[in-house]
mmCIF file as gemmi writes it, N, C-alpha and C atoms, coordinates in Angstrom:
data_model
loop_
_atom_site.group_PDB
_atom_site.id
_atom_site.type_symbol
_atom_site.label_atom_id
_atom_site.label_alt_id
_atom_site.label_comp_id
_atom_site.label_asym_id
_atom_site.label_entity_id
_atom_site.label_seq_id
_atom_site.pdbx_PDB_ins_code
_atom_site.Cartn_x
_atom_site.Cartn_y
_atom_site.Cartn_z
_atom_site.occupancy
_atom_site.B_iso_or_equiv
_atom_site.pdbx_formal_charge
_atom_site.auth_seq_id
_atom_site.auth_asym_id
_atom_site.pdbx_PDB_model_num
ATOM 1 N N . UNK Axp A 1 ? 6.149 -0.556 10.302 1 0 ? 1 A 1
ATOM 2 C CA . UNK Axp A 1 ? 5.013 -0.363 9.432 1 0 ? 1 A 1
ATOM 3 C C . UNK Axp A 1 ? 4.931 -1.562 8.483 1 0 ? 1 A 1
ATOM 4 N N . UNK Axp A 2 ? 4.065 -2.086 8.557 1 0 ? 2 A 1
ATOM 5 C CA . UNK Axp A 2 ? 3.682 -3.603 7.667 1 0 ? 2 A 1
ATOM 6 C C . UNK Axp A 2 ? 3.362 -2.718 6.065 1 0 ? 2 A 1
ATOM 7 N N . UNK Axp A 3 ? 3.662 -3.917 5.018 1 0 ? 3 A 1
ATOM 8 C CA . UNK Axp A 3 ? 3.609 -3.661 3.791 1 0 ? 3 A 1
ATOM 9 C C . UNK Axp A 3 ? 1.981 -3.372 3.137 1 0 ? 3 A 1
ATOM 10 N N . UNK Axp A 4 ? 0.67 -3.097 4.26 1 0 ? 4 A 1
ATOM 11 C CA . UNK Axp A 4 ? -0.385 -3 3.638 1 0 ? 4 A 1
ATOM 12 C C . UNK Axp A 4 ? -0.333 -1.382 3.794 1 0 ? 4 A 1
ATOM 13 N N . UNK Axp A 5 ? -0.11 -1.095 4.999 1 0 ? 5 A 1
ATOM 14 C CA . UNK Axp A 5 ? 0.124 0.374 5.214 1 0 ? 5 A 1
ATOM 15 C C . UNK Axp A 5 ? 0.899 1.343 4.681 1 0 ? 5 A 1
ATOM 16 N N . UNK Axp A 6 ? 1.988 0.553 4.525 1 0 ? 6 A 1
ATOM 17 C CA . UNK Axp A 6 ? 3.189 1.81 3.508 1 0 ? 6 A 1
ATOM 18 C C . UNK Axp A 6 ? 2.277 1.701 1.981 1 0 ? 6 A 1
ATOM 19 N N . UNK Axp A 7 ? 1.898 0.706 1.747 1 0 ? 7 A 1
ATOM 20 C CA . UNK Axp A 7 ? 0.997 0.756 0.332 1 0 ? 7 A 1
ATOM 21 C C . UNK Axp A 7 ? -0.218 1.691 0.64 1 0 ? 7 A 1
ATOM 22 N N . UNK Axp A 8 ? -1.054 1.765 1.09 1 0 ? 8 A 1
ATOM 23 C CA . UNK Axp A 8 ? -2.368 2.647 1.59 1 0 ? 8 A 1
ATOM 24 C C . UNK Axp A 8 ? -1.641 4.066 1.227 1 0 ? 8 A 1
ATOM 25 N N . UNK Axp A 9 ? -0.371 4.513 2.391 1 0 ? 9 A 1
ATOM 26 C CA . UNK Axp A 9 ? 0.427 5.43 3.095 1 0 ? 9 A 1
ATOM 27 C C . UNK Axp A 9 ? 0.461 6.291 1.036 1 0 ? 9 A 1
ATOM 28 N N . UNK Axp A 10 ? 1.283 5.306 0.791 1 0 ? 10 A 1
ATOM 29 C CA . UNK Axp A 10 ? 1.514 5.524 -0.542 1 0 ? 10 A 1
ATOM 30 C C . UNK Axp A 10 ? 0.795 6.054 -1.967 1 0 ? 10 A 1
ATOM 31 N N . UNK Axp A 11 ? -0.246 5.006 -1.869 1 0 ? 11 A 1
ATOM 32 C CA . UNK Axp A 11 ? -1.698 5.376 -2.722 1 0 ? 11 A 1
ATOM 33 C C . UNK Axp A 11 ? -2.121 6.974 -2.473 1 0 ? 11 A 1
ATOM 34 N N . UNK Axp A 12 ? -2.236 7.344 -0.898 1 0 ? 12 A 1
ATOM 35 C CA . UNK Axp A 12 ? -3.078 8.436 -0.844 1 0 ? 12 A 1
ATOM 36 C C . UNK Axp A 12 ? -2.099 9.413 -0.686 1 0 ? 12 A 1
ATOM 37 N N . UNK Axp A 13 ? -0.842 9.431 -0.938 1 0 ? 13 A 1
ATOM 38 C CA . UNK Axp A 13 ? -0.117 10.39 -0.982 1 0 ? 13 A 1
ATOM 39 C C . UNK Axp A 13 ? -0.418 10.703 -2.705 1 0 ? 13 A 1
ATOM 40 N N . UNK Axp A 14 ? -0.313 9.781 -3.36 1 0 ? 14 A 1
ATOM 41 C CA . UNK Axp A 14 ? -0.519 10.101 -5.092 1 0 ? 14 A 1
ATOM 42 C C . UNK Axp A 14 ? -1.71 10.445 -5.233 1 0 ? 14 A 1
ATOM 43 N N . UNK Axp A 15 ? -3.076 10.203 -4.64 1 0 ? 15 A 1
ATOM 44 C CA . UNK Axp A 15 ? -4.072 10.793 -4.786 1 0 ? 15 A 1
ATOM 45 C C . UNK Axp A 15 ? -3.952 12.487 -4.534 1 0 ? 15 A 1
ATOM 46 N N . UNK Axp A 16 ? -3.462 12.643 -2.894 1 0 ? 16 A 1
ATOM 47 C CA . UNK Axp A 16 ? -3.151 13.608 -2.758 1 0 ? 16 A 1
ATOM 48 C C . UNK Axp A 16 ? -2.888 14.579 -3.595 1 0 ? 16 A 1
ATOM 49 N N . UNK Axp A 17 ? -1.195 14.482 -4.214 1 0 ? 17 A 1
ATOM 50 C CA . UNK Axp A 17 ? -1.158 15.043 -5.24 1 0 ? 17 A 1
ATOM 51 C C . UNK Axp A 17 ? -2.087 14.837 -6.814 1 0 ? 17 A 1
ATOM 52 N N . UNK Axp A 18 ? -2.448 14.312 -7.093 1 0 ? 18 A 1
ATOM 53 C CA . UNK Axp A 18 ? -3.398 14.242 -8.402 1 0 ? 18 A 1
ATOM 54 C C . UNK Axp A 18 ? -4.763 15.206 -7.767 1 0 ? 18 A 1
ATOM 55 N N . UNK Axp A 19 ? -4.71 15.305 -6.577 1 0 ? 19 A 1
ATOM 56 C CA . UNK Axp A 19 ? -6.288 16.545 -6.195 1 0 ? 19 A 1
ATOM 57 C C . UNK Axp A 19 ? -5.724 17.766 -6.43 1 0 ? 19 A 1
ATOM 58 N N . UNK Axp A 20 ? -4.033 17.904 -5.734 1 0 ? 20 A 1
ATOM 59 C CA . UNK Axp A 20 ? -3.639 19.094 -6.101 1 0 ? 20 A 1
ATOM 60 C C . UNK Axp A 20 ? -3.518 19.379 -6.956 1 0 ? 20 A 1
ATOM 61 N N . UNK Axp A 21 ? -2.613 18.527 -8.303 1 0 ? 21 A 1
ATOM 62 C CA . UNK Axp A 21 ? -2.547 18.739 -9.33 1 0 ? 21 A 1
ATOM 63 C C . UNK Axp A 21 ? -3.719 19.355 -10.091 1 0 ? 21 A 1
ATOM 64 N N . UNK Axp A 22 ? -5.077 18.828 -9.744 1 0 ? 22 A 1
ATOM 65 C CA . UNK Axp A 22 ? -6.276 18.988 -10.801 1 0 ? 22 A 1
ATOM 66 C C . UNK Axp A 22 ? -7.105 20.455 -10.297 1 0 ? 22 A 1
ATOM 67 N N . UNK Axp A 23 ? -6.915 20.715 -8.744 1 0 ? 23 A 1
ATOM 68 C CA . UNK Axp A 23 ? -7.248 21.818 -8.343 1 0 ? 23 A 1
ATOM 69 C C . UNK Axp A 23 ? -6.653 23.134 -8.54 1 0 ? 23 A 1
ATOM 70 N N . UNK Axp A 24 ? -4.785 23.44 -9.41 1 0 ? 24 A 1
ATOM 71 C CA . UNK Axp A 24 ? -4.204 24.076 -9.422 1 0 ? 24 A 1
ATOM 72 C C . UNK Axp A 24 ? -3.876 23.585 -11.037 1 0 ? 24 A 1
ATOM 73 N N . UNK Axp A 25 ? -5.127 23.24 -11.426 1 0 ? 25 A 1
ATOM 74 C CA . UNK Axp A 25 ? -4.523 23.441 -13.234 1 0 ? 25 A 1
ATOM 75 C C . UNK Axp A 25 ? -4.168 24.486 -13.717 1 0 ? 25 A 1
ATOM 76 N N . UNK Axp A 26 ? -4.861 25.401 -13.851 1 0 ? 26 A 1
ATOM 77 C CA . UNK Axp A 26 ? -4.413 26.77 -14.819 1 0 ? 26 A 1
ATOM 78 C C . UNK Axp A 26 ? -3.411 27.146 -13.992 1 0 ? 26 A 1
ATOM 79 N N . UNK Axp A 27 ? -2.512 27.329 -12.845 1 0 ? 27 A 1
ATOM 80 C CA . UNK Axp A 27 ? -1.785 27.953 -12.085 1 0 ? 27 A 1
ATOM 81 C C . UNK Axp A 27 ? -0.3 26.76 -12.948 1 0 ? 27 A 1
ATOM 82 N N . UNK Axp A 28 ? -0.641 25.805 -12.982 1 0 ? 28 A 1
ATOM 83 C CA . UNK Axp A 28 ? 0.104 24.265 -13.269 1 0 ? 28 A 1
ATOM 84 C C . UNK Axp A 28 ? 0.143 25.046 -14.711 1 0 ? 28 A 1
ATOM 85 N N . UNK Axp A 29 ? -0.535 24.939 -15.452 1 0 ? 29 A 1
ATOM 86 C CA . UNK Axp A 29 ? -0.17 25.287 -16.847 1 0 ? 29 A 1
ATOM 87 C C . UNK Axp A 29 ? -0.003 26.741 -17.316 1 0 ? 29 A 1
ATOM 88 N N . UNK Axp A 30 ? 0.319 27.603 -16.352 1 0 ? 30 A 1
ATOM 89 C CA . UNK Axp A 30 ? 0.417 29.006 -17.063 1 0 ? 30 A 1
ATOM 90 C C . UNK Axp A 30 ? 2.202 28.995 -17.281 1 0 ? 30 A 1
ATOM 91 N N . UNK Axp A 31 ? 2.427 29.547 -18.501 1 0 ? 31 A 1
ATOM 92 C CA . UNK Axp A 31 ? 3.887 29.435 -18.927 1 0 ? 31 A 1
ATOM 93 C C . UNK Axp A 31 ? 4.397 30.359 -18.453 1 0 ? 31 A 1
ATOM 94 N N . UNK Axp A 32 ? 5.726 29.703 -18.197 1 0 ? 32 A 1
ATOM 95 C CA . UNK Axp A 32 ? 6.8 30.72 -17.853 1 0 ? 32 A 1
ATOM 96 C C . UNK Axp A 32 ? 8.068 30.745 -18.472 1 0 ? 32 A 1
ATOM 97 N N . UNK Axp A 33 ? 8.895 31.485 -18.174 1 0 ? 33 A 1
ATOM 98 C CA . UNK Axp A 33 ? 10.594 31.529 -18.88 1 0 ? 33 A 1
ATOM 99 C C . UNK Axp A 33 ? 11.164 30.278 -17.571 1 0 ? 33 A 1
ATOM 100 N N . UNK Axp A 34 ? 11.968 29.522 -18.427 1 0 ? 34 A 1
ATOM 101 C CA . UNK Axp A 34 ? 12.803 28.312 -17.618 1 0 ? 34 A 1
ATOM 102 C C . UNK Axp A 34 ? 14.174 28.105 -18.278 1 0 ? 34 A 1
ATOM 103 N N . UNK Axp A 35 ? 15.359 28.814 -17.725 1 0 ? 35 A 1
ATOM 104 C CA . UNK Axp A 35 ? 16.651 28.587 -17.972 1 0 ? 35 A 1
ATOM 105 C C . UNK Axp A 35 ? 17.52 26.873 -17.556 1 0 ? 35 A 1
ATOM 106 N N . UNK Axp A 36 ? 17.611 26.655 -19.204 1 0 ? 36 A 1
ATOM 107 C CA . UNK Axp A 36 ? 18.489 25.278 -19.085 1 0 ? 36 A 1
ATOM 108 C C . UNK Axp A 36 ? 19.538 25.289 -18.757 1 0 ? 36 A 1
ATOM 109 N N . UNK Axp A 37 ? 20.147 26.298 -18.322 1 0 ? 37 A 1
ATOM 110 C CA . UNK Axp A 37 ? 21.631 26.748 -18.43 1 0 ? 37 A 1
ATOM 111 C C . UNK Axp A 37 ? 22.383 26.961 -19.784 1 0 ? 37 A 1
ATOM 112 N N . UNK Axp A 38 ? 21.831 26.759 -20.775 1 0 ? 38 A 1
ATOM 113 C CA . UNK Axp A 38 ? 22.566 27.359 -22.311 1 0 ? 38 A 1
ATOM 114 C C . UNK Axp A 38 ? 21.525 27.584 -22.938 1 0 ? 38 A 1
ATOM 115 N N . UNK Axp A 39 ? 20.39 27.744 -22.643 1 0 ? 39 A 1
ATOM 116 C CA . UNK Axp A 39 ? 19.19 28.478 -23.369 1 0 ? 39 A 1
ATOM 117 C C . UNK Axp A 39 ? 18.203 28.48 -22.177 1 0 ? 39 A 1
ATOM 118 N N . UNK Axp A 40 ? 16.906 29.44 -22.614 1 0 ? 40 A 1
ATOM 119 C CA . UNK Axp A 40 ? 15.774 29.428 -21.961 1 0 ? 40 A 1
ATOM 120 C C . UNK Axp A 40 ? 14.423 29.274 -22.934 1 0 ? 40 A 1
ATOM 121 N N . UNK Axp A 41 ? 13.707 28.21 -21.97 1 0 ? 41 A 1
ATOM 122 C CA . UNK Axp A 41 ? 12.749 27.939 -22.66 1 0 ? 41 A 1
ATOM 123 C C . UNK Axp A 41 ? 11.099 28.471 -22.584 1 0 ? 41 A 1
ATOM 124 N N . UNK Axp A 42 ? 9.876 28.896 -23.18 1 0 ? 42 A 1
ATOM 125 C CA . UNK Axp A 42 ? 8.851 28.926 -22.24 1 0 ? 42 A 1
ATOM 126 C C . UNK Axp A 42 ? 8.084 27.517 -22.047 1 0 ? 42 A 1
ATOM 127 N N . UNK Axp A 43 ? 7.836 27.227 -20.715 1 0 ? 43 A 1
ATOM 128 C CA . UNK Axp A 43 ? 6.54 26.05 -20.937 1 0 ? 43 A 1
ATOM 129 C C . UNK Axp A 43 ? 6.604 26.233 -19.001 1 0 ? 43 A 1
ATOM 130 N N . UNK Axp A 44 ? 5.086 25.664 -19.192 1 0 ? 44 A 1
ATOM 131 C CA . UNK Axp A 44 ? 5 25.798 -18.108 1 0 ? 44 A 1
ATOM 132 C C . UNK Axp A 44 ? 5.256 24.61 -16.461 1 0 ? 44 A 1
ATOM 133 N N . UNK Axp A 45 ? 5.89 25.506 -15.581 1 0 ? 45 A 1
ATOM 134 C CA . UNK Axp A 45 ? 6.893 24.746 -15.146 1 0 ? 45 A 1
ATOM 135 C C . UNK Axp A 45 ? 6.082 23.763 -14.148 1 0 ? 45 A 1
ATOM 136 N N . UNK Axp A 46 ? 4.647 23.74 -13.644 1 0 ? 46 A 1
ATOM 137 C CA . UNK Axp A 46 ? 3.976 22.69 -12.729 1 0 ? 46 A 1
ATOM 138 C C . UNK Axp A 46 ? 4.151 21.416 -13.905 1 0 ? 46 A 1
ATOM 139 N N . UNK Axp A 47 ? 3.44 21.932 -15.176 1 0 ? 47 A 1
ATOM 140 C CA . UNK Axp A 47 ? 3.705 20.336 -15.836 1 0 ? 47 A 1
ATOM 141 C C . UNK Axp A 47 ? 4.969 19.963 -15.666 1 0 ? 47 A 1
ATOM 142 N N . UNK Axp A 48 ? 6.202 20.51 -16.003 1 0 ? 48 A 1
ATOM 143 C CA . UNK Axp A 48 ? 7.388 19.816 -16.019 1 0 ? 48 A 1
ATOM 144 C C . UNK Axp A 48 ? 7.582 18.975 -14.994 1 0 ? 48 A 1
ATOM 145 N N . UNK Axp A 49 ? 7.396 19.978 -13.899 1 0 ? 49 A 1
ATOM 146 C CA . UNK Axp A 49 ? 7.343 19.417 -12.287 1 0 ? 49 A 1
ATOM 147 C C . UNK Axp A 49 ? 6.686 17.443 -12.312 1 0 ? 49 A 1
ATOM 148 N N . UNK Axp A 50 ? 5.646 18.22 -12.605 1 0 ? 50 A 1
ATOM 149 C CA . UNK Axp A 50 ? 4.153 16.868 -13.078 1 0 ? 50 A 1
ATOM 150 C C . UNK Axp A 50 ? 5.142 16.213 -13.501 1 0 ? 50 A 1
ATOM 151 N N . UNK Axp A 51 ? 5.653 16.276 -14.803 1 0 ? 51 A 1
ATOM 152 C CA . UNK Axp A 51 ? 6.087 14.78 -16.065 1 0 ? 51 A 1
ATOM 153 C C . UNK Axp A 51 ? 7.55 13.992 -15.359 1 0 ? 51 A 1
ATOM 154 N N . UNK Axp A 52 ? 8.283 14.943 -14.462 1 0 ? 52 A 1
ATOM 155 C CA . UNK Axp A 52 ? 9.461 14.97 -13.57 1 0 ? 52 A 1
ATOM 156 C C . UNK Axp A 52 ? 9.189 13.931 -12.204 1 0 ? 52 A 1
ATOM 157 N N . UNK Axp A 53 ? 8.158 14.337 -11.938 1 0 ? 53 A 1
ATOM 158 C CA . UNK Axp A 53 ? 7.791 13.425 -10.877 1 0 ? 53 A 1
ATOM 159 C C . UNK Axp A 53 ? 7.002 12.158 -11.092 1 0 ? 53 A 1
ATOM 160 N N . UNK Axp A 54 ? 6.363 12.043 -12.171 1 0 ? 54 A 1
ATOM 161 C CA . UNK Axp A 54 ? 5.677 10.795 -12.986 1 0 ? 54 A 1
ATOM 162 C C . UNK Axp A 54 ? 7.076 9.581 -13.317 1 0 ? 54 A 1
ATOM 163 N N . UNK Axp A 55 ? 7.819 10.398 -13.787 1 0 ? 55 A 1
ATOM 164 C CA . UNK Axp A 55 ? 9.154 9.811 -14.533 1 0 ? 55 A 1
ATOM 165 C C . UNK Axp A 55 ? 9.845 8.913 -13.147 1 0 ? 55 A 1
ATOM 166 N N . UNK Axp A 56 ? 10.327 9.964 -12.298 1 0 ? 56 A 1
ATOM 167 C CA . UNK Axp A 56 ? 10.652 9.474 -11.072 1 0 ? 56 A 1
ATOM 168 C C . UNK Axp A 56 ? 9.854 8.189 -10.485 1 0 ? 56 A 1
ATOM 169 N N . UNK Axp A 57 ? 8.912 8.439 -10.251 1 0 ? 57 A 1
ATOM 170 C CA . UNK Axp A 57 ? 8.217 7.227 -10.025 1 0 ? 57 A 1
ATOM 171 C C . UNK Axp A 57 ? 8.304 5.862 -10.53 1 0 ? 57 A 1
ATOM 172 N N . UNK Axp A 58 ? 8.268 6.296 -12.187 1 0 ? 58 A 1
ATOM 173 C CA . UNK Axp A 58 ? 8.322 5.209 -12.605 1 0 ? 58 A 1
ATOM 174 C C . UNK Axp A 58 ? 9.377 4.03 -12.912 1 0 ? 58 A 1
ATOM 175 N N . UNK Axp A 59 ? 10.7 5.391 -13.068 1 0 ? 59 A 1
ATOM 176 C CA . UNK Axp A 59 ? 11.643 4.526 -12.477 1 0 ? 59 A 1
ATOM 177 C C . UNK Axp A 59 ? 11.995 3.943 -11.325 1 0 ? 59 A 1
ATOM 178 N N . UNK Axp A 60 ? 11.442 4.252 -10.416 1 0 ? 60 A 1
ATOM 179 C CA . UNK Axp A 60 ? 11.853 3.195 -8.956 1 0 ? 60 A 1
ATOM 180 C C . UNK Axp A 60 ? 10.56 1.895 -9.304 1 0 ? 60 A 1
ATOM 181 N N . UNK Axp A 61 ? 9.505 2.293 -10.249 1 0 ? 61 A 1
ATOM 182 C CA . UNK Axp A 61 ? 8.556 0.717 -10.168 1 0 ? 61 A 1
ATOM 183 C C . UNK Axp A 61 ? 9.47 -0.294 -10.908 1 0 ? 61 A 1
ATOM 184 N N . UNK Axp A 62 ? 9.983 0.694 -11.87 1 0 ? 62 A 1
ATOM 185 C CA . UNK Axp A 62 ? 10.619 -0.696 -12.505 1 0 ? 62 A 1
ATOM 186 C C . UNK Axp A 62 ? 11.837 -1.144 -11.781 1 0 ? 62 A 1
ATOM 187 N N . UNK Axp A 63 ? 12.642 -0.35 -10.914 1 0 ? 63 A 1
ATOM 188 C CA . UNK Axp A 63 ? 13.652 -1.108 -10.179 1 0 ? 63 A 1
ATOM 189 C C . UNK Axp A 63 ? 13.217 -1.72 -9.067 1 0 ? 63 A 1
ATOM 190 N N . UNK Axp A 64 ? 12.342 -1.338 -8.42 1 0 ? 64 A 1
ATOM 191 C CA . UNK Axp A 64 ? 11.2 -2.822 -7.968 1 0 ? 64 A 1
ATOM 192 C C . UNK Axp A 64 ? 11.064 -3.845 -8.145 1 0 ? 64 A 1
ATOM 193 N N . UNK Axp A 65 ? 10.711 -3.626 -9.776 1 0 ? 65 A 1
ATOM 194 C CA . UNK Axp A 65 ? 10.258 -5.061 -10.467 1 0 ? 65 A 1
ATOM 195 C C . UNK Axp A 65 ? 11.356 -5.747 -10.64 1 0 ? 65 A 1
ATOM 196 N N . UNK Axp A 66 ? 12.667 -5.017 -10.967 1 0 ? 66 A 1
ATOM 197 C CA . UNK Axp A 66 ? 13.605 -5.864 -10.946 1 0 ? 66 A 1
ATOM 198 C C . UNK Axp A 66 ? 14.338 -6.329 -10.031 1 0 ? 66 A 1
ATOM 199 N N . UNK Axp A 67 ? 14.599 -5.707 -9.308 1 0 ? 67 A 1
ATOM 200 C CA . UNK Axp A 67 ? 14.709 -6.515 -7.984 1 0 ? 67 A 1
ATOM 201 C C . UNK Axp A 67 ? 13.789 -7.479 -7.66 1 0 ? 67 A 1
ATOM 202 N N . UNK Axp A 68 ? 12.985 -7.552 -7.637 1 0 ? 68 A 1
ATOM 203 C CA . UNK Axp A 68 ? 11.86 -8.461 -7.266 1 0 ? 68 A 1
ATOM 204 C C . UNK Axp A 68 ? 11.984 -9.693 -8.036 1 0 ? 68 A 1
ATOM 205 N N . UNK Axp A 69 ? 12.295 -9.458 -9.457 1 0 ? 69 A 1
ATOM 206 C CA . UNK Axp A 69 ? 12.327 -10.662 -10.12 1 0 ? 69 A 1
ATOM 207 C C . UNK Axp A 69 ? 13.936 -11.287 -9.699 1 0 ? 69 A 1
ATOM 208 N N . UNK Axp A 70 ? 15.006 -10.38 -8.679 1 0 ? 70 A 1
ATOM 209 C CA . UNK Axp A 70 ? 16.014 -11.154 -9.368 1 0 ? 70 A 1
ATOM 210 C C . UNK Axp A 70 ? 15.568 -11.999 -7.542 1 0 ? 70 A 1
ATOM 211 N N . UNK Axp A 71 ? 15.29 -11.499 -6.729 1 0 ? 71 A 1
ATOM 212 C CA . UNK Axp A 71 ? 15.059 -12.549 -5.492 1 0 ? 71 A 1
ATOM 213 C C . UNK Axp A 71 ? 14.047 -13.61 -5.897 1 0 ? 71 A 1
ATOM 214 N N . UNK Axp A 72 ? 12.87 -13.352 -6.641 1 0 ? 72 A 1
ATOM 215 C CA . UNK Axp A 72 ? 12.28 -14.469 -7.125 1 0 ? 72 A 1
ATOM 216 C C . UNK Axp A 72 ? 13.113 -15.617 -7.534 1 0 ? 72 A 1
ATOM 217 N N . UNK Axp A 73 ? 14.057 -15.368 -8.571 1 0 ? 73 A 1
ATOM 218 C CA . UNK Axp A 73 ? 15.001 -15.71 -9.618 1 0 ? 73 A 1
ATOM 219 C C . UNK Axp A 73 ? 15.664 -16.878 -8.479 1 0 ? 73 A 1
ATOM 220 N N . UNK Axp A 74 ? 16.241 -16.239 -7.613 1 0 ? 74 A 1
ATOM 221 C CA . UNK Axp A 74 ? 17.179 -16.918 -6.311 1 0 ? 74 A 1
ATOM 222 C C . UNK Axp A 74 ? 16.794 -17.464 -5.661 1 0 ? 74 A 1
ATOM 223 N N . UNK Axp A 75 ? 15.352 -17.419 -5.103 1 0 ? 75 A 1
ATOM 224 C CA . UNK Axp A 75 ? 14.374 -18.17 -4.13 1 0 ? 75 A 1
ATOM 225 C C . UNK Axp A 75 ? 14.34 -19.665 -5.293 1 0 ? 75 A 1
ATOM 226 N N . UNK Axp A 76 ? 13.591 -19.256 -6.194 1 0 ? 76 A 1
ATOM 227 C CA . UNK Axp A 76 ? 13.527 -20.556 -7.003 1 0 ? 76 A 1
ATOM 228 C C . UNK Axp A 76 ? 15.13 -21.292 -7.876 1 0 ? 76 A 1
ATOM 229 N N . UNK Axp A 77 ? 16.077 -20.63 -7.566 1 0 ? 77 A 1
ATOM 230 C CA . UNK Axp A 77 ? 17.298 -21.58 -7.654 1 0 ? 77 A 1
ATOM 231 C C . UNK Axp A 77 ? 17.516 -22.61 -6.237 1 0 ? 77 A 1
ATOM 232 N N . UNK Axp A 78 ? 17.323 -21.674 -5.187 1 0 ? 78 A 1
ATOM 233 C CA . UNK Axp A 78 ? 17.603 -22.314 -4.119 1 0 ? 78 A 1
ATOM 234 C C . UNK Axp A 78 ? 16.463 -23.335 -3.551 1 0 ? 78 A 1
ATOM 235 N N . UNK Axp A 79 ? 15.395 -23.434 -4.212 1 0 ? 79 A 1
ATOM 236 C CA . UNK Axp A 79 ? 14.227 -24.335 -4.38 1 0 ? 79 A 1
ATOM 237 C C . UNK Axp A 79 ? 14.494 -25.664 -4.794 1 0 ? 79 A 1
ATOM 238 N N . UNK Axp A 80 ? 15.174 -25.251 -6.177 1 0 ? 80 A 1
ATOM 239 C CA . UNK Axp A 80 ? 15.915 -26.581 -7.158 1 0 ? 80 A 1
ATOM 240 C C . UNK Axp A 80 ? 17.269 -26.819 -6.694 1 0 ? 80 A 1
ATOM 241 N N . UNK Axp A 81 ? 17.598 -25.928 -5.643 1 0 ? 81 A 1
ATOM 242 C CA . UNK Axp A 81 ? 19.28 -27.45 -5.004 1 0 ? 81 A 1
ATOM 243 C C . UNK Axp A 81 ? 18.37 -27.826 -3.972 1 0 ? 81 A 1
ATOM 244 N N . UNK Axp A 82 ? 17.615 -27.46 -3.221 1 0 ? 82 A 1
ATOM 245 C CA . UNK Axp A 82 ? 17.157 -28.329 -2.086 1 0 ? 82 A 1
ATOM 246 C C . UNK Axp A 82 ? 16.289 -29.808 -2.728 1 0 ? 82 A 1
ATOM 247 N N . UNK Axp A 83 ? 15.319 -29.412 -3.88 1 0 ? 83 A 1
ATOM 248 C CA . UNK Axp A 83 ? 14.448 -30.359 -4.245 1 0 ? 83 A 1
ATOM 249 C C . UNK Axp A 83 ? 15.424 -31.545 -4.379 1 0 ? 83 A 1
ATOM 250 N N . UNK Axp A 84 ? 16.524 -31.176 -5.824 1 0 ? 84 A 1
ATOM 251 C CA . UNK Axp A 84 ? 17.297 -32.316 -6.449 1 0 ? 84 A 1
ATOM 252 C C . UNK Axp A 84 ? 18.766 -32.855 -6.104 1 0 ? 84 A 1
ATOM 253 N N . UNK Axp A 85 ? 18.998 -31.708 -4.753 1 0 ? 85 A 1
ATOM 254 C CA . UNK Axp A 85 ? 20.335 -32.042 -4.175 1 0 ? 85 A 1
ATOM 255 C C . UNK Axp A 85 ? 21.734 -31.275 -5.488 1 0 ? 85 A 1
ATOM 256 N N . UNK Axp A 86 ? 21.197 -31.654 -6.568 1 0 ? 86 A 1
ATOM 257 C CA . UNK Axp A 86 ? 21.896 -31.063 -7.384 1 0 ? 86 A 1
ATOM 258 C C . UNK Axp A 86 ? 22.21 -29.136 -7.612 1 0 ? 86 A 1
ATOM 259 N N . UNK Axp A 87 ? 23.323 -28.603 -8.044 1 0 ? 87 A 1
ATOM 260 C CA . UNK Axp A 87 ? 23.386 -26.962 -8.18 1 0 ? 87 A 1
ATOM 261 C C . UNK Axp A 87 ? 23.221 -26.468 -9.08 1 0 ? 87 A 1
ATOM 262 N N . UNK Axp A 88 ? 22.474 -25.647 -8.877 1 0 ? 88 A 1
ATOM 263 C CA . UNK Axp A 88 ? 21.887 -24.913 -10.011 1 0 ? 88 A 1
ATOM 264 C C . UNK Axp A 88 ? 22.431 -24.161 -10.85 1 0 ? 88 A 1
């Protein structure tokens, strides 16, 4: 699978969910009892779900980005020993 498709693949899976999400609001926001294991709380558990899976996400963009910057980082060291013969 080429990198335009897993991106497409990707996009409309988050659309996906954001239709579900918006079609199952009041069901998403009706509160319930949610045990932390040393207390219980009410709120309702699709948002948590929601803010849980937002979170998730966003941590793999940023370990993306960082990865990304550190091969950038290495491509352009190994740019500057080939250019100047000299090590970087």
């Amino acid at each position: 699978m080429n990198l335009l498709a897993f991106s497409l693949t990707l996009i409309l899976a988050y659309v996906l969910m954001a239709a579900f999400a918006i079609l199952n609001w009041t069901a998403m926001a009706a509160p319930s009892t949610l045990s932390l294991g040393f207390t219980d709380v009410s709120a309702p558990l699709g948002m948590v779900m929601l803010v849980f899976t937002a979170a998730i996400s966003g941590l793999f963009v940023v370990y993306i980005v960082l990865l990304q910057a550190g091969v950038t980082h290495g491509c352009a060291s190994m740019t500057a020993v080939k250019r100047t013969g000299c090590r970087a």
